[in-house]
N, C-alpha and C positions, 0 to 999 in steps of 0.2 A: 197188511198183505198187499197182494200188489192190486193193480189198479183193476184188473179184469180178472184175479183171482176165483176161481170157483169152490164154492163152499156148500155142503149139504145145507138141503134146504129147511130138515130138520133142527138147525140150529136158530129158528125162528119163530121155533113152535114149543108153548110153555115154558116151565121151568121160572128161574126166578130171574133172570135176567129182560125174560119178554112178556111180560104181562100185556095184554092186549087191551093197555090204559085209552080210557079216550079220550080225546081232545078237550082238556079241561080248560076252563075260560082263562085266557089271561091277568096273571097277578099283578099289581104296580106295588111292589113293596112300600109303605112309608104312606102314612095316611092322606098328606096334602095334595091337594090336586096340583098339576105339573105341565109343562107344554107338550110334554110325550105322551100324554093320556090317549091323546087319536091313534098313537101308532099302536097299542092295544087290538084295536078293531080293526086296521088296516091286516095287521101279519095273521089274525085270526082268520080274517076270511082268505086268505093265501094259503093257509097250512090248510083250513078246510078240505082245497083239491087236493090236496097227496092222499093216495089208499096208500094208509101205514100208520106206524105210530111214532108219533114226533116230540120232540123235546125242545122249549128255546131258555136261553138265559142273555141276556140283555144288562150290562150296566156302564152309565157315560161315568169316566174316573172325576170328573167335577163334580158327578154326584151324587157321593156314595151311598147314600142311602136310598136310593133308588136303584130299582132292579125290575126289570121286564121279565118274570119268570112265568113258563106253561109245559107242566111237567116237569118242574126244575131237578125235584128230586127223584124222579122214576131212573133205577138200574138198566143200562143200555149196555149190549156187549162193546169194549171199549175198540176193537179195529186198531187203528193207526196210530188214535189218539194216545195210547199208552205211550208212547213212545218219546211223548213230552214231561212225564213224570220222569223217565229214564233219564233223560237228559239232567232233567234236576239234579237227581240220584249220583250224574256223575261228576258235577260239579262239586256237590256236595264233600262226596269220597275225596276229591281232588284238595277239595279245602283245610279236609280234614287232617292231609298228610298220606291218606291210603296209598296213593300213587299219583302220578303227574299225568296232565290229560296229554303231554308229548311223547310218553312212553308209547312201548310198542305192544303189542299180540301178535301170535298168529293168526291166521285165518283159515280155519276149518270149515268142514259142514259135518259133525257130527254132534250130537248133543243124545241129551238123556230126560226121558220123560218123569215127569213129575211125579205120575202116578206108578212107574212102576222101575224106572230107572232105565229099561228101554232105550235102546240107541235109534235115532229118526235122524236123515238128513231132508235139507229144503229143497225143495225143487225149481232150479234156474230160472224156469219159463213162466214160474207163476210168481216171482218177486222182478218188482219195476226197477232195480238194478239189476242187470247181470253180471255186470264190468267185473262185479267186486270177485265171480266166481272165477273168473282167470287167474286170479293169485291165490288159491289154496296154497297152504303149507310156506306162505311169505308171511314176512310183518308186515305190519301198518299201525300208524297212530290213532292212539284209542279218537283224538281230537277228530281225526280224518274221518273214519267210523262214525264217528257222532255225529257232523256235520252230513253224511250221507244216510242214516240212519234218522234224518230229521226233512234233509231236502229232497232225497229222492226217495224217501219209504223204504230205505234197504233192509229186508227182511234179514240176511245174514248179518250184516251188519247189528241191526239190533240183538237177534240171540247170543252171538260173541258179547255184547255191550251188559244184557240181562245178565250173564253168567259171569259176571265178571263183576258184575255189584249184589247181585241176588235182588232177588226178585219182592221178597220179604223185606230186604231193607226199603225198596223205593216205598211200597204200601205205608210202612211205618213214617217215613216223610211223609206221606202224603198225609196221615194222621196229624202230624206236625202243624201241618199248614192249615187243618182246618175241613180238607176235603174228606169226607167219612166214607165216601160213597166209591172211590178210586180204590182199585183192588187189582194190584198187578200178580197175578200167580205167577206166569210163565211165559217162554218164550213166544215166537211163532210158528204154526205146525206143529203142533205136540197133539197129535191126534188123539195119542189114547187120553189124552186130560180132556181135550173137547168131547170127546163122547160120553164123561160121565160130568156135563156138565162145567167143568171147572173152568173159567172162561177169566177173562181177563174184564172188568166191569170200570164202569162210569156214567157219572149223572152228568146235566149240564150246568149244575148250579155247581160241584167241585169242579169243572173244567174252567168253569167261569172264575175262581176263587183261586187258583193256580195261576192264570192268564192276568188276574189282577195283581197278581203277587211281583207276577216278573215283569209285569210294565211297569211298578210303583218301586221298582228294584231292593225290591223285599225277598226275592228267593235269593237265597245262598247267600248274597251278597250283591251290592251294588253293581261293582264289575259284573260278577258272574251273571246278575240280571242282562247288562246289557251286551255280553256277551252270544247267549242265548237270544238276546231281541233280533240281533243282529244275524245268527242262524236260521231262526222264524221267519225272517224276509226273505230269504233264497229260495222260500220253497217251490218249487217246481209243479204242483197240481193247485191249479185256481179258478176252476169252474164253478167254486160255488163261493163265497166271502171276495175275493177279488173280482169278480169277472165282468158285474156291470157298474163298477166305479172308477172314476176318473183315473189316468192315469199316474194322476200325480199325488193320487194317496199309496201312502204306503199298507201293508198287511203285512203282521207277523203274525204265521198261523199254523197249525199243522191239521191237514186231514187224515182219514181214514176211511176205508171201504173194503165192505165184500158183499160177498151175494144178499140183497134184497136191503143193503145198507149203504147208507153215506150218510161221514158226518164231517163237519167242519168247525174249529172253534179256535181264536185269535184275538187279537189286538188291530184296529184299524186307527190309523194318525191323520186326521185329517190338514193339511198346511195349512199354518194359522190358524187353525179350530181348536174341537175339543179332538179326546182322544176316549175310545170306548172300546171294553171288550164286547164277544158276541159268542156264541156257542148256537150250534144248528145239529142237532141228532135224530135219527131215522132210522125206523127196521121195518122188517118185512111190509118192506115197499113192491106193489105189484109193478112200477116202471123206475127204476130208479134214475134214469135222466130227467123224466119228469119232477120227480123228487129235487135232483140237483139244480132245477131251472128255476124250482120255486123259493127253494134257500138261494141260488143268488136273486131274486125278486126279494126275497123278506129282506137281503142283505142291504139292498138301495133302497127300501123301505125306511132302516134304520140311521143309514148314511143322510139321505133326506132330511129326516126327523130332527137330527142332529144340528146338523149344518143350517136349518130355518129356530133353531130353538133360541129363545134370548140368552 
């Protein structure tokens, strides 16, 4: 959604996406003691101050057996973050021969709900593109769409992109890969499916497990990994994973937010270093900037950790 989207606040209360998990101790996966053991206690008493419930997933790709996970597996509604299984999803199609990501669509705003086939359009002012709605009823390349659908959050952009791979195949990818917990029903705004629940979900241990896939250029393909790495970087919202690291690291990443939520979850390169994924999730946060200050503090936490490790 977009970046100051409003979202009933009831979608934060029960059900099975929001269990009001607490803040369970930090895991280090892999028995051996390690030089990241301190950062355990450091992001623990970080995530402390947030009133909400948080999830982190942590692994450096030098070593994979190790994983900073705290609530790794708890179900978060998935926001933005969906929208990087989608991208898979259309590399995937692309490989397979479905269609060419140079090909065109239209661009509408009408779609049809899940639950009941219901016609819903998006509304301009609550998606962080708008540009794209001045071209109703033009083409554009699916490529084009996907890169904005990835850098600017384009909410239209993605439902044209969902409806055009289904929504069902990207989940079943996501099966593929490993991630169980990743569950793309639907597009964006399909209210009558958010009201009976039917949400779009994610943990941070799949996000983390997807994010690993396409920096070791294991999704789709090699190319198509770094194709996508290379979309990751462009992104446009980085208050939280980029925001208090050096300038000269790079982030592929993609966020997501809405009311009482922010999440963030990527690939950071450090020059000359190592290179580590990171996943940061949060709901019914009573301050969510607060929230966001303190995922980017966990973020230079981990950055640190790294960069002083042998």
């Amino acid at each position: 959604m977009s970046r100051r989207a409003s979202v009933p606040n009831r979608l934060f209360s029960g059900g099975l996406f929001f269990l009001a998990l607490p803040l369970s101790a930090p895991r280090l996966v892999s028995g051996q003691p390690h030089p990241l053991d301190a950062l355990e206690r450091k992001v623990r008493t970080a995530l402390d101050s947030i009133e909400g419930n948080v999830a982190v997933a942590f692994r450096p790709l030098g070593a994979p057996s190790k994983a900073l996970l705290i609530n790794g597996h708890a179900l978060f509604h998935a926001a933005s973050t969906m929208k990087t299984p989608v991208m898979i999803e259309l590399y995937r199609q692309a490989r397979d021969g479905r269609f060419d990501l140079g090909d065109s669509i239209r661009v509408k705003n009408d779609f049809q709900s899940i639950v009941d086939g219901r016609s819903y359009a998006l509304t301009p002012e609550d998606d962080s593109y708008e540009a794209l709605y001045d071209h109703l009823g033009e083409k554009r390349p699916i490529r084009t769409l996907m890169r904005k659908m990835i850098t600017a959050s384009s909410n239209l952009a993605t439902n044209l992109l969902v409806e055009k791979v289904g929504a069902r195949n990207v989940t079943r990818t996501m099966r593929r890969y490993g991630a169980d917990g990743i569950q793309v029903r639907r597009g964006v705004e399909d209210i009558a499916a958010y009201n009976q629940g039917l949400n779009n979900q994610t943990s941070a241990h799949d996000l983390m497990v997807i994010f690993e896939r396409i920096a070791r250029g294991n999704a789709v393909s090699k190319q198509a990994s770094q194709d996508m790495l290379e979309i990751l970087k462009e992104q446009e919202y980085n208050d939280m994973i980029p925001a208090r690291l050096p300038d000269s690291v790079a982030v592929a990443h993609k966020t997501g937010w809405i009311t009482g939520l922010q999440h963030d979850a990527g690939i950071v390169f450090v020059p000359g270093g190592p290179t580590y994924v990171v996943v940061l999730l949060s709901q019914n946060l009573d301050d969510e900037d607060a929230g966001g200050a303190v995922f980017a503090q966990v973020s230079r936490m981990m950055f640190d950790a790294m960069v002083r490790a042998p």
